[in-house]
LOVOMI-524859 format. One line per 2 residues: number of its first residue (from 1); their letters; for each residue x, z, y negated of N, C-alpha, C. Coordinates in Angstrom, 2 decimals, m for minus. Layout:
<sites>
NUM) a) X Z Y X Z Y X Z Y  ...
</sites>
This chain:
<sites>
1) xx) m19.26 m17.57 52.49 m18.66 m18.89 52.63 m19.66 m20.00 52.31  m20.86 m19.67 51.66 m21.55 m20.69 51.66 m21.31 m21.54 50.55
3) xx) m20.08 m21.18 49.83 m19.52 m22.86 48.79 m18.64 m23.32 49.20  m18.38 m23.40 50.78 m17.36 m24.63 50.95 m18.54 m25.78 51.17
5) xx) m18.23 m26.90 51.32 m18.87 m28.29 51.49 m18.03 m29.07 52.18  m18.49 m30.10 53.17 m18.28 m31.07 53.90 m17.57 m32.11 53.46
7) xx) m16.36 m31.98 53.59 m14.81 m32.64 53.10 m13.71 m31.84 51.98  m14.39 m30.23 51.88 m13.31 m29.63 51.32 m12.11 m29.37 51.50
9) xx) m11.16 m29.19 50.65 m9.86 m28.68 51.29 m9.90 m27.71 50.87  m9.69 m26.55 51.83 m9.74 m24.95 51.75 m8.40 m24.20 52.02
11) xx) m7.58 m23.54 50.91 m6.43 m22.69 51.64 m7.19 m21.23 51.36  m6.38 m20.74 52.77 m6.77 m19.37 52.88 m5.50 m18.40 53.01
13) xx) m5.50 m17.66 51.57 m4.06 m16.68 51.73 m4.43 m15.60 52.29  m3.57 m14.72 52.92 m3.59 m13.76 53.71 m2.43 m12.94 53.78
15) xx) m2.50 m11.87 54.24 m1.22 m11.26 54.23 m1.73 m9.18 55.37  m0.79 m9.65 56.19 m0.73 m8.67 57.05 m1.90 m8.95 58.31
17) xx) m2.53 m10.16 58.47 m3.70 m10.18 59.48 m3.26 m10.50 61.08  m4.32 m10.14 61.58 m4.03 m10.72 63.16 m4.03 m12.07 63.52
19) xx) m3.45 m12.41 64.31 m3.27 m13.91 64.54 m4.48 m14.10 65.17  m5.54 m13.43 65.81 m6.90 m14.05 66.16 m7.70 m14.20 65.24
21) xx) m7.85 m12.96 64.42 m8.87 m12.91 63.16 m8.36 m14.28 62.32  m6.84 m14.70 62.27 m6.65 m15.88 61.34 m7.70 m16.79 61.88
23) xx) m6.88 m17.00 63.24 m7.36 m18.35 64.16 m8.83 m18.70 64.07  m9.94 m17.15 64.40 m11.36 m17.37 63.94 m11.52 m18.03 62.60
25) xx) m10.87 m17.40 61.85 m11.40 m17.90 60.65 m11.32 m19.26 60.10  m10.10 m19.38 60.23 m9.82 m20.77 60.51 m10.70 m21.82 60.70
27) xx) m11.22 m21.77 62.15 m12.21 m22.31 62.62 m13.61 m22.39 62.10  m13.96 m20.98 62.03 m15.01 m20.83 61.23 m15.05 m22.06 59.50
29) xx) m14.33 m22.02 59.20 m14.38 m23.01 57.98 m13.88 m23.91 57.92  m13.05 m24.32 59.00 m13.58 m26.26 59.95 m14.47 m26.70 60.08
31) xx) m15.53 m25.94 60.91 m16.63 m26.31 61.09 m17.64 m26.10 59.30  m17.67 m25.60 58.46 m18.04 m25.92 57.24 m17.24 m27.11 56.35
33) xx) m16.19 m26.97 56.72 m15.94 m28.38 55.52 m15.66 m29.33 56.43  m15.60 m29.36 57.87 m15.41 m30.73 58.47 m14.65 m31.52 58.62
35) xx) m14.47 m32.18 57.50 m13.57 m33.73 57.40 m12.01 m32.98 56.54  m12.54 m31.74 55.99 m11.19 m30.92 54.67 m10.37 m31.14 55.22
37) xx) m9.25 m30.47 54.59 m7.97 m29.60 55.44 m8.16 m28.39 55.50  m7.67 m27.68 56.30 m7.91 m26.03 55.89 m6.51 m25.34 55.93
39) xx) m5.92 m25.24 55.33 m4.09 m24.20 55.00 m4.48 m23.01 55.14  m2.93 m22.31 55.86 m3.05 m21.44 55.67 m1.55 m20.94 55.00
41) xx) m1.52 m19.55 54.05 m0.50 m19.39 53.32 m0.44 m17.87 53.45  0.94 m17.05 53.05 1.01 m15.76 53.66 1.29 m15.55 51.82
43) xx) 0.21 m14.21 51.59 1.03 m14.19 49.77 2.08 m13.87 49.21  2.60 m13.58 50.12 4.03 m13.34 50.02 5.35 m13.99 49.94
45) xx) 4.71 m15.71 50.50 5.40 m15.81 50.58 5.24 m17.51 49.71  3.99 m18.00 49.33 3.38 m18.92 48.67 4.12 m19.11 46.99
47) xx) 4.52 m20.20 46.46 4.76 m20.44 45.24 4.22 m21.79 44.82  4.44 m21.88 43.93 3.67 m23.46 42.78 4.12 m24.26 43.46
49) xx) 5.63 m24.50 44.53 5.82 m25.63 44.85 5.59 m26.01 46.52  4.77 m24.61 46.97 4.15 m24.84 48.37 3.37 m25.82 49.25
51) xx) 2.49 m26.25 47.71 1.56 m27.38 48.21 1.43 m27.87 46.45  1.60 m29.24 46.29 1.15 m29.90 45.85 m0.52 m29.65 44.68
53) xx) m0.28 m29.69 43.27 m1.00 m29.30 42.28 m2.30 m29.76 42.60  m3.48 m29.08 42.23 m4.74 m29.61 42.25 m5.11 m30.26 43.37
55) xx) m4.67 m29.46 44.66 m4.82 m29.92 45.88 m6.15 m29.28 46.94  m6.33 m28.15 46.41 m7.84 m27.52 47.06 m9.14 m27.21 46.19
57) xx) m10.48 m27.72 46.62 m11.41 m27.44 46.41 m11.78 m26.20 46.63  m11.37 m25.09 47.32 m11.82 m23.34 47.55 m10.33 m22.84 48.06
59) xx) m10.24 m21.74 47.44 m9.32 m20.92 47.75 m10.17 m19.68 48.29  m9.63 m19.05 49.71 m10.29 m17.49 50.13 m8.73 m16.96 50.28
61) xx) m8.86 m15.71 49.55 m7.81 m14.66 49.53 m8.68 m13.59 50.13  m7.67 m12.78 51.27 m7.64 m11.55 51.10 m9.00 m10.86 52.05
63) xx) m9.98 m12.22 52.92 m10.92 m11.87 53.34 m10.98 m11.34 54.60  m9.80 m11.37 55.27 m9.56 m10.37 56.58 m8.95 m9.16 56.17
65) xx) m9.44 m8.25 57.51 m8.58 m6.88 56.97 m7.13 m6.78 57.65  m6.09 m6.06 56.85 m6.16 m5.22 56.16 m6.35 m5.48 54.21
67) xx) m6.87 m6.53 54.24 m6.85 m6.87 52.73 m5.96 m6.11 52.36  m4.86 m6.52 52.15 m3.10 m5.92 51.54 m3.09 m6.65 50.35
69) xx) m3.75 m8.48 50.09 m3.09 m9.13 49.30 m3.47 m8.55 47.59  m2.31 m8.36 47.08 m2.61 m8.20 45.40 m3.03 m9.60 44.74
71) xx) m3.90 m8.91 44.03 m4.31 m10.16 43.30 m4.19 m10.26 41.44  m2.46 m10.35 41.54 m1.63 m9.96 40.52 m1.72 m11.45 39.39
73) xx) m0.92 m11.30 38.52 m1.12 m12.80 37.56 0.18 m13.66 38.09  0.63 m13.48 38.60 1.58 m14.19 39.21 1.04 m15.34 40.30
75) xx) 0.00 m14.28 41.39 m0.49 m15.06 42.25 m1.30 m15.72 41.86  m2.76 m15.34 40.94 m3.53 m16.13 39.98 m3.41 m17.14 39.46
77) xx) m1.70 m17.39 38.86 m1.52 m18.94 38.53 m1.04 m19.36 38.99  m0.95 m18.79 40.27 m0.79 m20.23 41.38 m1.69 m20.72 42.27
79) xx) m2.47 m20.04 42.01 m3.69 m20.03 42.68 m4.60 m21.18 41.69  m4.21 m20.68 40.08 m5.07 m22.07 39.30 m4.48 m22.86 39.32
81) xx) m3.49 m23.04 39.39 m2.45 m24.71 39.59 m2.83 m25.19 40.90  m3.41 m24.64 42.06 m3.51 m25.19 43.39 m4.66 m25.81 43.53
83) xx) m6.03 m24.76 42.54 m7.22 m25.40 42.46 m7.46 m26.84 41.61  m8.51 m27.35 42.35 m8.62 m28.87 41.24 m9.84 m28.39 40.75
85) xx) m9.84 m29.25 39.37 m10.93 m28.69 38.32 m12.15 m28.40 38.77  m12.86 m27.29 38.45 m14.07 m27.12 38.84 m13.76 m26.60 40.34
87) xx) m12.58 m26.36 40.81 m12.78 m25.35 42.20 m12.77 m23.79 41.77  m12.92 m23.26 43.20 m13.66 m21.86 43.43 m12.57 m21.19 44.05
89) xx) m12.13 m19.95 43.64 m11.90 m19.08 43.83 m12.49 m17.77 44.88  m12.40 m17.90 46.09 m13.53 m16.90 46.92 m12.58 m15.69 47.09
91) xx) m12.93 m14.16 47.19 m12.04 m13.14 47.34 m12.18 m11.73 47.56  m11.80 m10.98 48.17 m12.56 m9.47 48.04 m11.31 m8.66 48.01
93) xx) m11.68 m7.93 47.42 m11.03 m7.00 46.50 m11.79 m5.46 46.06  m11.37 m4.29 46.08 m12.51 m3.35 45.76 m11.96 m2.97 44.17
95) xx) m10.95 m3.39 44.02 m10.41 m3.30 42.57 m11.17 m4.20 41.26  m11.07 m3.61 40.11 m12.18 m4.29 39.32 m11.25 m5.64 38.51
97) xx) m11.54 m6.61 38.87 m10.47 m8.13 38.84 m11.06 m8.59 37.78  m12.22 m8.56 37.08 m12.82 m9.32 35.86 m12.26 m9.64 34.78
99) xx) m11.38 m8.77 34.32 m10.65 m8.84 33.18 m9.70 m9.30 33.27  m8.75 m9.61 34.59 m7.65 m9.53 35.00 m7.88 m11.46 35.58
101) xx) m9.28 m11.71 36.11 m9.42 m13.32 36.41 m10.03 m14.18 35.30  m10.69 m13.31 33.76 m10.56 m14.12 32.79 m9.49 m14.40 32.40
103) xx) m8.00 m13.35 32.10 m7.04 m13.38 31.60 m6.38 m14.54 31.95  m6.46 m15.42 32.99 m5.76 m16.17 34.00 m6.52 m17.61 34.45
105) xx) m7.87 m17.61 33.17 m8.19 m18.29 32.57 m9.52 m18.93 33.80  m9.58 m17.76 35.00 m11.25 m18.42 35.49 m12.75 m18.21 34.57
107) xx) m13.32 m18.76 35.06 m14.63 m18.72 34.21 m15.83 m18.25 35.30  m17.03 m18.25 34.79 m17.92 m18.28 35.45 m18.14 m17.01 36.88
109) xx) m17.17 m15.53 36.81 m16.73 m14.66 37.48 m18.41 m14.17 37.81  m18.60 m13.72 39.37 m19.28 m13.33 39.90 m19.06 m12.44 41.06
111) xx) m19.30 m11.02 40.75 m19.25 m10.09 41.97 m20.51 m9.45 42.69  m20.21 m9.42 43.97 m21.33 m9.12 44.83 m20.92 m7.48 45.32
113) xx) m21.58 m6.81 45.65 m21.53 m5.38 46.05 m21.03 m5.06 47.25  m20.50 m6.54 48.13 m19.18 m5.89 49.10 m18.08 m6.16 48.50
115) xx) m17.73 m6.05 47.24 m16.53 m6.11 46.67 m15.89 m7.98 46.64  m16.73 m9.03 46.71 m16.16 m10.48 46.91 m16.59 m10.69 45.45
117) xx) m15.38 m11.31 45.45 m15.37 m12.44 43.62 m15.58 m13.77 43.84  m16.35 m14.63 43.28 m16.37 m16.11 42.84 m16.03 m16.44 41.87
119) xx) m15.03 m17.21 41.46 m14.08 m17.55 39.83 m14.15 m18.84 40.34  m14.73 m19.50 39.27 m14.59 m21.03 39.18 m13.30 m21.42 38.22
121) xx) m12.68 m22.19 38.35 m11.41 m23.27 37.38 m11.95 m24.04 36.47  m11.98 m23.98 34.83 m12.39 m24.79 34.38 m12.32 m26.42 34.72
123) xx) m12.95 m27.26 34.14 m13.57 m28.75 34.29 m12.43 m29.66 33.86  m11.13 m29.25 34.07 m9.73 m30.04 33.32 m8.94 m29.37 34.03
125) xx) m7.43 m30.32 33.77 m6.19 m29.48 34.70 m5.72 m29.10 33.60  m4.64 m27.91 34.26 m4.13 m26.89 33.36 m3.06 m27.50 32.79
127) xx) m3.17 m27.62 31.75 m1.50 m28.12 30.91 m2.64 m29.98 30.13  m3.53 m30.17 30.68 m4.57 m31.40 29.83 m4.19 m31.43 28.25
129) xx) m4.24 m32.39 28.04 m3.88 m33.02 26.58 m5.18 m33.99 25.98  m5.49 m33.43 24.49 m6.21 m34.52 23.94 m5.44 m34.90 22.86
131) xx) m5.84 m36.26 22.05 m4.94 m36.68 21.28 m5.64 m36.68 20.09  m5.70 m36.51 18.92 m6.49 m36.42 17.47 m6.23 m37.62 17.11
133) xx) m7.56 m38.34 16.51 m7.43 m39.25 15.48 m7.12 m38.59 14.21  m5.85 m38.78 13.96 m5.85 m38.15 12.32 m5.70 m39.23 11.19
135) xx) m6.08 m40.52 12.06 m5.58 m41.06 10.97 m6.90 m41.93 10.41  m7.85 m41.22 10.65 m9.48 m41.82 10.46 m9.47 m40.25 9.46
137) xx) m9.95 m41.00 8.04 m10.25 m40.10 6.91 m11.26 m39.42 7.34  m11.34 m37.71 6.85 m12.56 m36.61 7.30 m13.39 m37.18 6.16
139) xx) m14.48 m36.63 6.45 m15.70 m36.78 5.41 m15.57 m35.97 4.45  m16.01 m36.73 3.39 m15.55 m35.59 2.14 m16.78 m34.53 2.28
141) xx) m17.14 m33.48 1.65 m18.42 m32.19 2.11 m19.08 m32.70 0.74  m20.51 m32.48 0.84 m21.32 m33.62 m0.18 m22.36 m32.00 m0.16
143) xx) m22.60 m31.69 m1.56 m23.28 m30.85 m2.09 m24.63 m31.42 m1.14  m25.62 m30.48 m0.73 m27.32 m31.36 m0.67 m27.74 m31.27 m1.89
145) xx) m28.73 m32.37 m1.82 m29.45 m32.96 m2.51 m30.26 m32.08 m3.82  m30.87 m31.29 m2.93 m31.66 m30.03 m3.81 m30.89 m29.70 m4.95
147) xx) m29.45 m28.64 m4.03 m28.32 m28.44 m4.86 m28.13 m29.08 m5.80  m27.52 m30.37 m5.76 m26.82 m31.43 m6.36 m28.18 m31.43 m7.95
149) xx) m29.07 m31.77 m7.40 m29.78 m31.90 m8.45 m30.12 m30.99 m9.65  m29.91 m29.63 m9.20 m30.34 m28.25 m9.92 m29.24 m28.11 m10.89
151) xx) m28.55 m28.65 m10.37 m27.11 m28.30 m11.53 m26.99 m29.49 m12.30  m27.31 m30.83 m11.73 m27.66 m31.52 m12.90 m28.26 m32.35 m13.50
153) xx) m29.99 m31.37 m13.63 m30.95 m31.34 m14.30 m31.83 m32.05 m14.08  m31.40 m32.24 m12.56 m33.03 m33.16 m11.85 m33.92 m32.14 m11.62
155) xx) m33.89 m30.98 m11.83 m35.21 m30.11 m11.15 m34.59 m28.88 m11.97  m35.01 m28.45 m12.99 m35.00 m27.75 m13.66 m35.95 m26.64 m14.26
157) xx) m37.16 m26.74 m13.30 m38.36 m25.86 m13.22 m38.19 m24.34 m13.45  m36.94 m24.16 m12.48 m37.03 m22.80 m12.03 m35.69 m22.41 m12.89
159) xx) m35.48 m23.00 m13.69 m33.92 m22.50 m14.74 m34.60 m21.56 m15.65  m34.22 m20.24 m16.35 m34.42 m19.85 m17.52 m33.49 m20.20 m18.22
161) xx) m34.30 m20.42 m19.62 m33.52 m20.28 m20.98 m32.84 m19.15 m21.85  m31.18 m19.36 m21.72 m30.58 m18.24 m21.85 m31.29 m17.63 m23.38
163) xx) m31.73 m18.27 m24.37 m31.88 m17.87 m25.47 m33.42 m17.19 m25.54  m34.61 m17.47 m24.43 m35.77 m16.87 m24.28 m35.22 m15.09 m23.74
165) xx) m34.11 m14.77 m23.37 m33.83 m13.34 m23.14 m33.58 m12.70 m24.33  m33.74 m13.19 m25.13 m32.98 m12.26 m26.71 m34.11 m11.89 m27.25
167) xx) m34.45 m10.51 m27.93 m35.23 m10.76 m28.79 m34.77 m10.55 m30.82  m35.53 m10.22 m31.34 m34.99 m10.09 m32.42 m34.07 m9.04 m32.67
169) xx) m33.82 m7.60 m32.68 m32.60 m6.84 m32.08 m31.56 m7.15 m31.33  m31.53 m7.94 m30.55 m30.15 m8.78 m30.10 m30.03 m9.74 m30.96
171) xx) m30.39 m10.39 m32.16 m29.85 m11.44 m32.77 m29.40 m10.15 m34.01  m29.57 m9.40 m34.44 m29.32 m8.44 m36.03 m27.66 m8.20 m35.60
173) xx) m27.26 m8.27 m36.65 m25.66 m8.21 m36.98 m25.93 m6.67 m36.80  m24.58 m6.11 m36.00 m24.31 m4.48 m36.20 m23.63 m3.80 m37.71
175) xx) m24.31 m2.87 m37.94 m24.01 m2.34 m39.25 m22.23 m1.98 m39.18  m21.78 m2.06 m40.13 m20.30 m2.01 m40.41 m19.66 m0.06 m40.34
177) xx) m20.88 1.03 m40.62 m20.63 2.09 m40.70 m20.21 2.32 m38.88  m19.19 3.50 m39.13 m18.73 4.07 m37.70 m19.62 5.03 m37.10
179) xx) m20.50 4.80 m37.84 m21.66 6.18 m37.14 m21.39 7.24 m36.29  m20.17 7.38 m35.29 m19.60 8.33 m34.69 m18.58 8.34 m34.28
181) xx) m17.86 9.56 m34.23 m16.36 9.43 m33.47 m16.14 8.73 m32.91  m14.82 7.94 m32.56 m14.13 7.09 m31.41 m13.88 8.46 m30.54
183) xx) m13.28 9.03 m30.84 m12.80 10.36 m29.80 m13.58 11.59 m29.44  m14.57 12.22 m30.36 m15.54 13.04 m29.84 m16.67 12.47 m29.90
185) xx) m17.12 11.32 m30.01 m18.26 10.45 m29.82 m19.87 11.25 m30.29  m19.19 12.25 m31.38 m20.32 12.68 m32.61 m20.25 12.23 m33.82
187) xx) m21.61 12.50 m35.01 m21.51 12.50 m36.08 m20.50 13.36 m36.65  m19.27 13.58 m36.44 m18.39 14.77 m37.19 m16.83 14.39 m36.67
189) xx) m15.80 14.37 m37.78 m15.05 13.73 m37.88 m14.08 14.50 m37.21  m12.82 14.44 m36.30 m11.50 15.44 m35.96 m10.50 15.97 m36.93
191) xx) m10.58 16.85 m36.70 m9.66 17.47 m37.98 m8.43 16.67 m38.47  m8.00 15.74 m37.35 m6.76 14.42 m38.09 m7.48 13.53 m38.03
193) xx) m8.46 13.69 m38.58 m9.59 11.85 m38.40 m8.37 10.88 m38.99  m8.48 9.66 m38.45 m7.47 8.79 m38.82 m7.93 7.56 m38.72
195) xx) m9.68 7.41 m38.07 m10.48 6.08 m37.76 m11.26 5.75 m39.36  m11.38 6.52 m40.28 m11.82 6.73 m41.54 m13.47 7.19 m41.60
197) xx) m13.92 8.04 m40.26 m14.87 8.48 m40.02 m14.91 9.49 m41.58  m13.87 10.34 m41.67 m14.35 11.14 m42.13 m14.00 10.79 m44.05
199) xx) m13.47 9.52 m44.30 m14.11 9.02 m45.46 m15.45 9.02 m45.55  m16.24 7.74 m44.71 m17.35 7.53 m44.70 m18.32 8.80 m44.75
201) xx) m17.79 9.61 m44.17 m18.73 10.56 m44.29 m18.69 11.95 m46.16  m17.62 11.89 m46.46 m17.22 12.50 m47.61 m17.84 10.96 m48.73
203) xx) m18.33 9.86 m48.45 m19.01 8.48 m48.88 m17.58 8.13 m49.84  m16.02 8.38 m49.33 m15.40 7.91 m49.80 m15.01 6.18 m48.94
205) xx) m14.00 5.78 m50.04 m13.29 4.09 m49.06 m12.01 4.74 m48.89  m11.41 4.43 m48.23 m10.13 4.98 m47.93 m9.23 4.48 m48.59
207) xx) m7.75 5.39 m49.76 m7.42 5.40 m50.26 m5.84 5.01 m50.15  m4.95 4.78 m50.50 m3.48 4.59 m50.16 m3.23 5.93 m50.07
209) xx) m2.60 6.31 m48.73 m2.07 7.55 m48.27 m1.04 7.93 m49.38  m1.09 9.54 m49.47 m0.09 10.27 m50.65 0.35 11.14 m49.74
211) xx) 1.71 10.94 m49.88 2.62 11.87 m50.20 2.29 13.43 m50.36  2.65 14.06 m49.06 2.54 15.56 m49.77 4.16 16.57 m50.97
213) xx) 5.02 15.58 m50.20 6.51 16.34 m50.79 6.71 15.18 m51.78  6.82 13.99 m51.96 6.96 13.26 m52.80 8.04 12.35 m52.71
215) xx) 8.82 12.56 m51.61 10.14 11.73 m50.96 9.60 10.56 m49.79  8.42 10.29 m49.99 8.33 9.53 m48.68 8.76 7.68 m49.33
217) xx) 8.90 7.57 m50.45 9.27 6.25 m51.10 10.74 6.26 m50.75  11.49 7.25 m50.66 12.66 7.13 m50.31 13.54 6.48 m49.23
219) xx) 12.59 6.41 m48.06 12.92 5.92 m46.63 12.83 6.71 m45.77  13.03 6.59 m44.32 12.86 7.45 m43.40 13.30 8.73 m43.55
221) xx) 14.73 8.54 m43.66 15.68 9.63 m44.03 15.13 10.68 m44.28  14.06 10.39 m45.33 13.59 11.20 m46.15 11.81 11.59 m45.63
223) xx) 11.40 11.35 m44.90 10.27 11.08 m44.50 9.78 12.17 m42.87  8.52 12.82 m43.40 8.62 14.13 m42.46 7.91 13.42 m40.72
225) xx) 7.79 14.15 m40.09 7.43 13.28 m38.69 5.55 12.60 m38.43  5.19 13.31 m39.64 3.70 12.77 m39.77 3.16 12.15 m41.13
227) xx) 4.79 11.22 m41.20 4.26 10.60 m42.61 3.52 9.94 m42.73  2.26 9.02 m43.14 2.27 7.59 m43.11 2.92 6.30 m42.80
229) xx) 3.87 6.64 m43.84 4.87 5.56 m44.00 5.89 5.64 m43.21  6.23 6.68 m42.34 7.02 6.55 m41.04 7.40 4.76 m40.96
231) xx) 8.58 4.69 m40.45 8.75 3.23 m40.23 8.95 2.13 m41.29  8.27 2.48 m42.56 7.99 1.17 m43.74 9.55 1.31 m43.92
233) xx) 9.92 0.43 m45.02 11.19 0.47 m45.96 10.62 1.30 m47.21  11.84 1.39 m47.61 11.88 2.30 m49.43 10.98 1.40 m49.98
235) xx) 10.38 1.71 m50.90 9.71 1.18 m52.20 9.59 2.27 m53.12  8.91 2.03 m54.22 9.12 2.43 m55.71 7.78 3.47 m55.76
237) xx) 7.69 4.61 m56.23 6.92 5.28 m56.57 5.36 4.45 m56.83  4.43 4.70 m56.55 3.14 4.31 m56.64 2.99 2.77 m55.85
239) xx) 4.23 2.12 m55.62 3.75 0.86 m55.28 2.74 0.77 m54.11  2.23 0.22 m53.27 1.30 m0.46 m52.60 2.09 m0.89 m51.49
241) xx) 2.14 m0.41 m50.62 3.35 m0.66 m49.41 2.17 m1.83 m48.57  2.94 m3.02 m47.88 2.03 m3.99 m47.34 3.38 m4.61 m46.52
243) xx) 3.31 m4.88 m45.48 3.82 m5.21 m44.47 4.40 m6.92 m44.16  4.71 m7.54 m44.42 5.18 m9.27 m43.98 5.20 m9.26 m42.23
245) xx) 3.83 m9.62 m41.92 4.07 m9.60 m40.55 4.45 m11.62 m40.36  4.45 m12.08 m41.06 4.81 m13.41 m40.72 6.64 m13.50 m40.94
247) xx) 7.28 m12.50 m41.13 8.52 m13.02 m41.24 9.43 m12.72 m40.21  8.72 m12.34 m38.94 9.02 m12.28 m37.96 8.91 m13.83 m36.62
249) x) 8.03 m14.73 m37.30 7.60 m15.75 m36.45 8.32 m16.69 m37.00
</sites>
C-alpha cells in the first residue's frame, strides 16, 4: 500500500470477504490517504455507471482472502474508466495478468513475488481527442546538400568516367561471321542448318532456295510441308520471290 498518498480516492473491489477483514482494511487506508474517499465495491456487482468516470486515484482488487475476484476484460475496463490519468491499479492475483493488463491498455506493469500487480493508466482519459492541423502545408523532403550537389556537379571528385572503362576491344565492331551454332553452340553446322552457318562454312553466300520436285512456284497446293516457300503466293519459274511487307500498314 505504499502508493496511496494523502488525499487519494481509493476504491477497493472485493468479492466474497469478511465484513471485519473489509472494515480493517478500510481503515487501514483512511489512515494513508486521509483527506480521500475510500469505496467500497463487490465485483460482481460494479459497472461503468457505479461511480462516476475518472473518479479514483488507486484501485485495490482482490487483496483479502478468499481472492475469488476475476480479473477479466470486462472488469479491467471498468476499472480504466474509474481510474484518472496516471492512476494505479494495486492487485493480487497468482494468475499471470501481464498480457491480459497490457491488452486493456495499462502500462508500466509490475509484479512482486507474492503474486501483487501495479498497472498504472496512461497520462490521458480514455476516449481523448487531438485535432490535426491539416491545413498548414507539410514540408516538402529536400535532398541534403552533399546529395543535392553530387548529382549536379558540385562535387564531382569521386564520379568515374563512363568512357575511362572501355578499352580498345570494347570499342572494335564485332565481326559479321557466325563463328558458331545458335543451337549447338560449335564450329559445326546441324544437319537442317537454316542460320546460314553452314554456307559460311562451305565459304558459300546463301543462295535462293530450290525446289527439290519443281512445283513449289505453283502455290501451296502444290508445295511439300518443308518447303521454303510454304506460305508465299504462286510466281513464275526462277523468279525471286520477295515479300511486300508494307501493304499490310
Amino acid at each position: 500500500m505504499n502508493n496511496i498518498r494523502d488525499s487519494d480516492n481509493v476504491l477497493i473491489i472485493w468479492k466474497n470477504s469478511e465484513p471485519n477483514d473489509l472494515s480493517n482494511l478500510v481503515n487501514e487506508i483512511k489512515i494513508l490517504s486521509r483527506t480521500g474517499n475510500v469505496v467500497l465495491e463487490n465485483s460482481e456487482m460494479i459497472t461503468e455507471s457505479s461511480r462516476a468516470p475518472s473518479s479514483f486515484n488507486i484501485v485495490v482488487s482482490n487483496w483479502l482472502s478468499p481472492q475469488s475476484v476475476v480479473h477479466n476484460d470486462d472488469l479491467l475496463e471498468i476499472i480504466m474508466k474509474l481510474l484518472k490519468p496516471s492512476g494505479k491499479l494495486i492487485l493480487k492475483d497468482a494468475t499471470n495478468l501481464t498480457s491480459t493488463l497490457k491488452l486493456n491498455g495499462f502500462m508500466n506493469i509490475v509484479k512482486d513475488l507474492d503474486n501483487v500487480y501495479i498497472a498504472e493508466k496512461p497520462n490521458f482519459e480514455v476516449g481523448s481527442k487531438v485535432f490535426l492541423n491539416l491545413a498548414k502545408k507539410p514540408a516538402v523532403w529536400k535532398i541534403d546538400d552533399t546529395v543535392e550537389a553530387a548529382w549536379t556537379g558540385g562535387n564531382d571528385d569521386d564520379i568515374i568516367d563512363p568512357d575511362q572503362l572501355l578499352d580498345e576491344n570494347d570499342l572494335k565492331k564485332p565481326e559479321q561471321s557466325l563463328r558458331v551454332c545458335a543451337t549447338t553452340g560449335k564450329r559445326k553446322a546441324c544437319a537442317d542448318c537454316s542460320c546460314g552457318l553452314a554456307e559460311e562454312l562451305r565459304g558459300e553466300t546463301k543462295q535462293t532456295p530450290k525446289s527439290s520436285c519443281g512445283s513449289c512456284y505453283l502455290g501451296d497446293a502444290f508445295r511439300c510441308a518443308t518447303c521454303p516457300y510454304l506460305g508465299m503466293p504462286a510466281f513464275k519459274p526462277g523468279e525471286k520471290v520477295v515479300l511486300d511487307l508494307k501493304s499490310d500498314i
